[in-house]
C-alpha positions in Angstrom: 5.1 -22.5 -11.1 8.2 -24.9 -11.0 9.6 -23.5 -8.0 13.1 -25.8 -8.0 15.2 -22.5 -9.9 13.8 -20.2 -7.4 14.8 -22.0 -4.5 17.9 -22.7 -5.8 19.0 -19.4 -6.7 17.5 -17.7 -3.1 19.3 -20.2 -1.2 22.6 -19.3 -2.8 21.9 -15.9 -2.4 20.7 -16.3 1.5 23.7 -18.7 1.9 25.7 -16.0 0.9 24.2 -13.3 3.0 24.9 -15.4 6.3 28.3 -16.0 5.2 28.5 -12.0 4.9 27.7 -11.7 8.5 31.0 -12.9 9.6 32.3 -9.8 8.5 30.8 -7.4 11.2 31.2 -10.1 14.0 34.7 -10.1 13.2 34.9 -6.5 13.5 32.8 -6.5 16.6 35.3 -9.0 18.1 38.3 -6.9 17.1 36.5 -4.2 18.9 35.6 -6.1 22.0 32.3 -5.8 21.6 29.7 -8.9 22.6 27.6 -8.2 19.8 30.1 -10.5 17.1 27.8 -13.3 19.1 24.8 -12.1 17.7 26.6 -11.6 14.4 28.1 -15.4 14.8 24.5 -16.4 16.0 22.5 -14.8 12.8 25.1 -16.1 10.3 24.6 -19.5 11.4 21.1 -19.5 11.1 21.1 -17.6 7.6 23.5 -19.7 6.0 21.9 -23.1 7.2 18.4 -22.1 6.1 20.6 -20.9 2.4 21.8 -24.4 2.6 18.9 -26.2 3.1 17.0 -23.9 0.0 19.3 -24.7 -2.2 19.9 -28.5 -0.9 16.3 -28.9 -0.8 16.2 -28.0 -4.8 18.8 -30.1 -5.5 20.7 -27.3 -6.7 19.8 -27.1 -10.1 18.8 -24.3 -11.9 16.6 -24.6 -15.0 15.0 -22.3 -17.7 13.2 -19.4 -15.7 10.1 -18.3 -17.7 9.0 -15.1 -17.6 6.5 -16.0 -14.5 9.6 -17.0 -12.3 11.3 -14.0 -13.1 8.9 -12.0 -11.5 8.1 -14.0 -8.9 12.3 -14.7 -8.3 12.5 -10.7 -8.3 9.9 -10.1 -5.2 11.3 -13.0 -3.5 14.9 -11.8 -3.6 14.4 -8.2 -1.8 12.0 -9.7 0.6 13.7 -13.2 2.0 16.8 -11.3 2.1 15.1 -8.5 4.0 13.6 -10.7 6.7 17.1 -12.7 7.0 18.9 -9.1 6.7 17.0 -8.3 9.9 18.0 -10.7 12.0 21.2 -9.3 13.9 19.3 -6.1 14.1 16.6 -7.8 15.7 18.8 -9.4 18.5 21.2 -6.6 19.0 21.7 -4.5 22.0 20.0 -1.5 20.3 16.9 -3.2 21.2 14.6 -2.6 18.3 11.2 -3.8 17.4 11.2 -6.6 15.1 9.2 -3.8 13.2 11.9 -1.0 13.3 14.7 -3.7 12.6 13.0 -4.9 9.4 12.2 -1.5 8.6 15.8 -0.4 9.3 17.0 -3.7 7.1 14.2 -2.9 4.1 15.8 0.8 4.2 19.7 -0.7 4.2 18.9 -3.6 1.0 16.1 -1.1 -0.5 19.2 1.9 -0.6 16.9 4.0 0.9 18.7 5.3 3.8 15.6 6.1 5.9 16.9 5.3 9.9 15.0 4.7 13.1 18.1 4.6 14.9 19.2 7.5 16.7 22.5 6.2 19.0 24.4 6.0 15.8 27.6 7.7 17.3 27.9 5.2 20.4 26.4 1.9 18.2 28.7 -0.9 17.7 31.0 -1.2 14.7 29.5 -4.7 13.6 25.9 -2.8 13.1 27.2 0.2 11.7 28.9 -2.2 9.2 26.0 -4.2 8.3 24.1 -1.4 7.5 26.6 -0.5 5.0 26.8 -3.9 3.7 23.1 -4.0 3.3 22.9 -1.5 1.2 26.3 -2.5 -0.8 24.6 -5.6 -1.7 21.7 -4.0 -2.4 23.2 -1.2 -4.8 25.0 -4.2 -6.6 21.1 -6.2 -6.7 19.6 -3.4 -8.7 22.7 -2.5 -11.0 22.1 -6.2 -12.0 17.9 -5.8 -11.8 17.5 -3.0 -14.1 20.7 -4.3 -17.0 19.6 -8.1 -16.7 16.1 -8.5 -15.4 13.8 -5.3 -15.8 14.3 -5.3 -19.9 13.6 -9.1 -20.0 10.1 -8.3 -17.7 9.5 -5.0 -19.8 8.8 -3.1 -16.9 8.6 0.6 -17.4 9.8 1.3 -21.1 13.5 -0.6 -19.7 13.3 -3.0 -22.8 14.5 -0.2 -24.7 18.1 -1.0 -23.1 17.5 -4.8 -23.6 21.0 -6.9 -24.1 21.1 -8.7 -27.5 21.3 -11.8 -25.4 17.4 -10.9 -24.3 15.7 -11.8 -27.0 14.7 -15.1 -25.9 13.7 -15.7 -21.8 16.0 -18.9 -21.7 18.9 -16.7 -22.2 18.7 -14.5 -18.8 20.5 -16.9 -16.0 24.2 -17.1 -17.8 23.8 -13.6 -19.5 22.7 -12.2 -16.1 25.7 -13.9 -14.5 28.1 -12.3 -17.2 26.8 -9.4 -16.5 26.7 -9.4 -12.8 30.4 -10.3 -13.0 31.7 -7.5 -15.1 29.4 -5.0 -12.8 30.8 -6.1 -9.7 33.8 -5.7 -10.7 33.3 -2.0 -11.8 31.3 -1.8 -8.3 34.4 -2.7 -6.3 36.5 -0.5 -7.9 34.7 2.3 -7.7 33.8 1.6 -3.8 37.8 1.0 -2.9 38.8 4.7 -4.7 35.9 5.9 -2.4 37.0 4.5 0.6 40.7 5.6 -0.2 39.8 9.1 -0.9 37.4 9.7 2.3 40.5 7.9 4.4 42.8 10.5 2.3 40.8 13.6 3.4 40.6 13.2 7.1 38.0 9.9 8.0 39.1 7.3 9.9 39.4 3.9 7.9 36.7 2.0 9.5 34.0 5.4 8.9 35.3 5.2 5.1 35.1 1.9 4.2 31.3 2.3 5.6 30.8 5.6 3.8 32.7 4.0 0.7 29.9 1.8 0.2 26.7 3.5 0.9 27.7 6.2 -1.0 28.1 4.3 -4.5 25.2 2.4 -3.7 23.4 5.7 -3.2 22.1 4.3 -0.3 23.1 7.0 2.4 23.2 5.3 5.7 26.3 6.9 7.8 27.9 5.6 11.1 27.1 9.2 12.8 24.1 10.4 13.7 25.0 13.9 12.0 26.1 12.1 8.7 28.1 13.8 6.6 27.6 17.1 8.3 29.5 15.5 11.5 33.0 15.6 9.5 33.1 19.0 9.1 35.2 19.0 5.8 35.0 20.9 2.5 37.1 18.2 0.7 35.0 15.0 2.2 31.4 17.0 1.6 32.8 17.1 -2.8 34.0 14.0 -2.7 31.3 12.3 -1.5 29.3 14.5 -4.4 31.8 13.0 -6.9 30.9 9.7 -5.9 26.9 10.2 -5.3 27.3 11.1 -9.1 29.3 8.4 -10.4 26.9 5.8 -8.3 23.9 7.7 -9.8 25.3 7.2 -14.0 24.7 4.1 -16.1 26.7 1.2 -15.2 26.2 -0.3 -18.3 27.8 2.7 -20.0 30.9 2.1 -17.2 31.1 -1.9 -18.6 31.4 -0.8 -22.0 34.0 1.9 -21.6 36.0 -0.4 -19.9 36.0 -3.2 -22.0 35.0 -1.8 -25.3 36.8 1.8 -24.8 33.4 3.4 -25.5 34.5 6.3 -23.6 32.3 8.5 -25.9 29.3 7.1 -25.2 29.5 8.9 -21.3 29.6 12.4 -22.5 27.3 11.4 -25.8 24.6 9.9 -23.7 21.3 11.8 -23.6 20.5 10.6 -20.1 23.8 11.8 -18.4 23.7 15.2 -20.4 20.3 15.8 -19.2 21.2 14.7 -15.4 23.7 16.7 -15.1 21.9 20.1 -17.0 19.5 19.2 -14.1 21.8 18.9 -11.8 23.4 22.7 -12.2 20.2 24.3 -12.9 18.5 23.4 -9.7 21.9 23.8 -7.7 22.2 27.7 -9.3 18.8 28.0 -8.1 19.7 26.5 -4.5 22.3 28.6 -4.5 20.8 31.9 -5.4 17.9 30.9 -2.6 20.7 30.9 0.4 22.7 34.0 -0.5 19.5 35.8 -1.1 17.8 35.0 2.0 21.2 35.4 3.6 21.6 31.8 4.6 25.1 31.0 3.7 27.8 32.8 1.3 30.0 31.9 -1.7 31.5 28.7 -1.8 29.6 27.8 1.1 26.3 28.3 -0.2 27.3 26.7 -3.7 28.7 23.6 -1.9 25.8 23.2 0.2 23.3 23.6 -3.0 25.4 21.0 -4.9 25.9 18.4 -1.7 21.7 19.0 -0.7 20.7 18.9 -4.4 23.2 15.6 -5.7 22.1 13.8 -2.3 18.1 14.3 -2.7 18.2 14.1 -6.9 20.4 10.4 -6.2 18.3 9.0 -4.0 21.5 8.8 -1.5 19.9 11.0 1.4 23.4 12.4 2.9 22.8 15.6 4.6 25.2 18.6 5.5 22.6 20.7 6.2 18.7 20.9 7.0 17.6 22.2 3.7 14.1 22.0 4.6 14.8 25.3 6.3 15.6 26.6 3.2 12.1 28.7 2.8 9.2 27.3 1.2 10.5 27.3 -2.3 13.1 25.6 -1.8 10.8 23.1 0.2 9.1 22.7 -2.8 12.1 22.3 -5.2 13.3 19.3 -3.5 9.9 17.4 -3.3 9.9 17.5 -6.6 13.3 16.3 -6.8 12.8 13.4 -4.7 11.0 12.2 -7.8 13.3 12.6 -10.2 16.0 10.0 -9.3 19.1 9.2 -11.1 19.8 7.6 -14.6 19.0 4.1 -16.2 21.2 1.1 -15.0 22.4 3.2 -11.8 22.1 2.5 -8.2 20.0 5.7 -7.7 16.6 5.4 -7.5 13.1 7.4 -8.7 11.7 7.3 -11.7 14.5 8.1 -13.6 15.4 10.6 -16.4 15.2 8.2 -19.6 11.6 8.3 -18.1 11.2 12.1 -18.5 12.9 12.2 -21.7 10.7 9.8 -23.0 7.2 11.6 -21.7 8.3 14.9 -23.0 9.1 13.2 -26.9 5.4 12.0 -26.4 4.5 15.5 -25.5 6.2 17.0 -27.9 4.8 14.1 -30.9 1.4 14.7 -29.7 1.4 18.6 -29.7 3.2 18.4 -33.4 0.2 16.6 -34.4 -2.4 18.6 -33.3 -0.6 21.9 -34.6 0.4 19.9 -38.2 -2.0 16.6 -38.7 -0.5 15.5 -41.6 3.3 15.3 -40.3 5.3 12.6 -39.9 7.2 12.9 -36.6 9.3 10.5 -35.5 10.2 9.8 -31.8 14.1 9.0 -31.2 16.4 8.3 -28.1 20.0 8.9 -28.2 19.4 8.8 -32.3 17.6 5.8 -32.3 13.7 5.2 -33.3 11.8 4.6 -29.5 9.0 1.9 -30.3 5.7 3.3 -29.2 5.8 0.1 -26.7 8.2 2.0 -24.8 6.2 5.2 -24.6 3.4 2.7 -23.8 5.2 1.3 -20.8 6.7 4.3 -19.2 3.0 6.1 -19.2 1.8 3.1 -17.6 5.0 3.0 -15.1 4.4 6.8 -14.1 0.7 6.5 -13.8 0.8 4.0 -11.5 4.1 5.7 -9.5 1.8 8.7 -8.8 -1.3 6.6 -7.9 1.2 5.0 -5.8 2.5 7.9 -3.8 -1.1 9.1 -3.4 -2.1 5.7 -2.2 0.5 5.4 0.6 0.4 9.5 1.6 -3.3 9.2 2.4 -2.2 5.9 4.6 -0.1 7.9 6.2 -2.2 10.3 6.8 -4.6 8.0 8.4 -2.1 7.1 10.8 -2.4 10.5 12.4 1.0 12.1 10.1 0.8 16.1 9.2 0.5 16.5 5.4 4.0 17.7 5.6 5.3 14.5 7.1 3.3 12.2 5.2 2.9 13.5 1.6 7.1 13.7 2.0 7.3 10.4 3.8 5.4 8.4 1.0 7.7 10.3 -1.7 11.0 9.2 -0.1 9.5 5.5 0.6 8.5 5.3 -3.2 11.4 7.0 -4.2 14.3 5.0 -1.8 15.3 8.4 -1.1 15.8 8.3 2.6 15.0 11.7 4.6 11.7 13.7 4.1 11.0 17.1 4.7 9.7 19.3 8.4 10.5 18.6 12.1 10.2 14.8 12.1 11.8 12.8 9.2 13.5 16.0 7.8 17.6 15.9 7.4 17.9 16.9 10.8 15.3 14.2 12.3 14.6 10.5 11.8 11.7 7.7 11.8 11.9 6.5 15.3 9.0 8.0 16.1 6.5 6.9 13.7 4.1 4.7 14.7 4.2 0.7 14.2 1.7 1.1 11.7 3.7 3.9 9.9 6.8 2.2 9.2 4.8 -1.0 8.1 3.4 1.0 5.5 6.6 2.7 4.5 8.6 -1.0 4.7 5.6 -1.7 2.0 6.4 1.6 0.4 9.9 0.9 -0.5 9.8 -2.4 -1.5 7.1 -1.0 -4.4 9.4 1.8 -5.2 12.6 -0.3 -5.6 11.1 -3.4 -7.6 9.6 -0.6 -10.1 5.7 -1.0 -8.8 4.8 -3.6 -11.8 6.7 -6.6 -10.5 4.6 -6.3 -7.7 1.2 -5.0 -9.5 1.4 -7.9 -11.5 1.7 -10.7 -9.1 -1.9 -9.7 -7.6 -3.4 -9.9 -10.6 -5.2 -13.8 -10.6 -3.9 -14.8 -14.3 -0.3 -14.4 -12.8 -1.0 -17.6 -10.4 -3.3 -19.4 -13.1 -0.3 -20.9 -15.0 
């Protein structure tokens, strides 16, 4: 398998991680709080066993193959996941090393799902680690899906493959360009978050944590109320702004910045279909509340926007418990957990390039049975889409349903309602974060699954993030034979 490049690059990146921790022990020590010795004690250890990786390889990186891309990909999100865990593991919060690698597969996974429920008294070094986790991890899958996922051809993304793709020897310094240029754009767009939730009334510590798990659609908050706690019209729209901007193609971002293709973002197919989405099912959320006499006016439109942007994103912020909604409106946003965001984005789902492409094939396939003999053919955003791409994405959605069925009927087993499990698998394949009813609804979290339930759900959204494939494919034997 040639396993020197993948040590190399996971030790860098687990290096890096461990230096990261310094961060919330130095805010835990600014704070007075005991737990910068857990932070101090976790960074040691993570950046000596980074060291050692990447010593041990000799630090050279050589031409991945398509093989150790996938393999490189499920190692990433799982080594930093177990490393991610450990100051949550040794904290005072006193978790499970089950609910601490559950909380820490959530945070890097940008799923937002929580078992912890003392979020209002918890130490600032945890509350900023979660948001760290899933800053990094927002960044990761920016990167993933522009640099990795068209090179793998995993569901129908070689349709946005780079020109620098066409050969597997390319991805390491075209993946580094482009990581470079997206963190940039990541950075900015985080710091104008932070700066306008500090403008409208949160404290600066709450925004910079905010700032970054709400570009990374991620969700995590440092109160146990979430956004809901503030109590403010202008932090609930701007953290909609900013749930949307997370949830649009970065690559679109990198090009408008550097190429001043400014055009493309109102010209892209994707982003017009997101955002007719986005108003049609918030007119509907809206029209549900002042019906059944819920909330009024601006109130019930900013509450259908916020509940519909968070859900639909994969962020999983929550002003309101819109699982009381009724059962229509239940419904409406099960569905939406599946939707997710668009191509390149830090939201999650299956994404609506995915859609678009199923109804073309639809459409093609309903042409030909009406008119045999016509020629139709299939475009995206004006350009031809290979039939390898429709290909891909039917395979990608087959096995994301399969998938959800698969892990709701675990659930189940585990003693879960239907409710609680049907919604818990679609929020662990889909990185949303909350679920629907009493227990892992807005209003509730997972503390009290069982062991066994969160396993399962820790399995559930390391699937859903790597895109089901990378992970289908490495238990398949030919994948091991070389």
């Amino acid at each position: 398998m040639g396993f020197r490049s993948i040590q190399t690059i996971i030790g860098a990146l687990v290096a890096a991680l461990g230096l990261s921790m310094l961060l919330p022990a130095i805010a835990d020590g600014v704070a007075g709080h005991e737990d910068w010795r857990v932070f101090a004690g976790a960074s040691l250890v993570t950046t000596l066993s980074g060291a050692g990786l990447w010593a041990s390889s000799a630090g050279k990186i050589e031409t991945l193959t398509l093989r150790q891309a996938f393999l490189l990909t499920a190692l990433i999100w799982v080594v930093l996941t177990l490393f991610g865990s450990l100051p949550l593991y040794w904290s005072d919060l006193n978790l499970s090393f089950t609910d601490a690698l559950f909380e820490a597969m959530s945070g890097i996974t940008t799923t937002g799902a929580t078992v912890i429920t003392t979020l209002d008294t918890a130490p600032p070094g945890i509350l900023l680690w979660r948001g760290l986790l899933q800053w990094f991890g927002g960044l990761g899958i920016v990167v993933m899906a522009i640099a990795v996922l068209p090179m793998l051809q995993v569901g129908g993304m070689q349709m946005f493959r780079a020109e620098a793709f066409e050969t597997p020897d390319k991805i390491l310094p075209r993946a580094a360009q482009i990581a470079g240029g997206m963190t940039l754009i990541y950075g900015v767009l985080t710091i104008l978050a932070a700066a306008a939730y500090w403008f409208f009334g949160m404290g600066l510590f709450d925004a910079i944590v905010h700032a970054m798990t709400t570009v990374a659609t991620g969700g995590f908050s440092t109160r146990n109320g979430s956004i809901e706690s503030y109590e403010s019209i202008a932090i609930d729209y701007t953290s909609v702004t900013f749930m949307i901007l997370g949830a649009l193609p970065f690559a679109l971002y990198l090009g408008a910045v550097q190429y001043g293709h400014w055009k493309r973002l109102f010209a892209d197919s994707q982003i017009r279909t997101f955002f007719l989405l986005l108003v049609a099912v918030t007119t509907g959320m809206m029209i549900v509340q002042v019906q059944g006499n819920i909330y009024q006016g601006e109130e019930a439109f900013r509450h259908a926007l916020f509940s519909v942007t968070s859900v639909m994103t994969g962020t999983g912020y929550a002003t309101v418990d819109y699982g009381a909604w009724g059962p229509w409106a239940t419904s409406v946003f099960f569905f939406l957990t599946f939707v997710g965001g668009c191509t390149g984005s830090t939201s999650c789902g299956i994404k609506i390039f995915r859609f678009q492409v199923l109804a073309r094939d639809l459409y093609q396939h309903v042409r030909q049975i009406l008119m045999p003999s016509l020629v139709y053919v299939k475009r995206y955003n004006g350009a031809p889409l290979p039939e390898s791409v429709s290909i891909s994405v039917q395979s990608f959605v087959f096995l994301y349903i399969v998938s959800f069925f698969v892990l709701a009927l675990a659930l189940t087993a585990t003693g879960m309602d239907p409710v609680t499990a049907l919604s818990g698998a679609a929020t662990a394949i889909s990185n949303v974060g909350p679920g629907l009813g009493d227990i892992i609804g807005p209003a509730g979290n997972f503390a009290s699954l069982s062991d066994v339930a969160k396993w399962l759900l820790t399995a559930g959204m390391l699937v859903g993030r790597l895109e089901i494939l990378i992970i289908l494919v490495m238990f398949t034997p030919r994948f091991w034979r070389g």
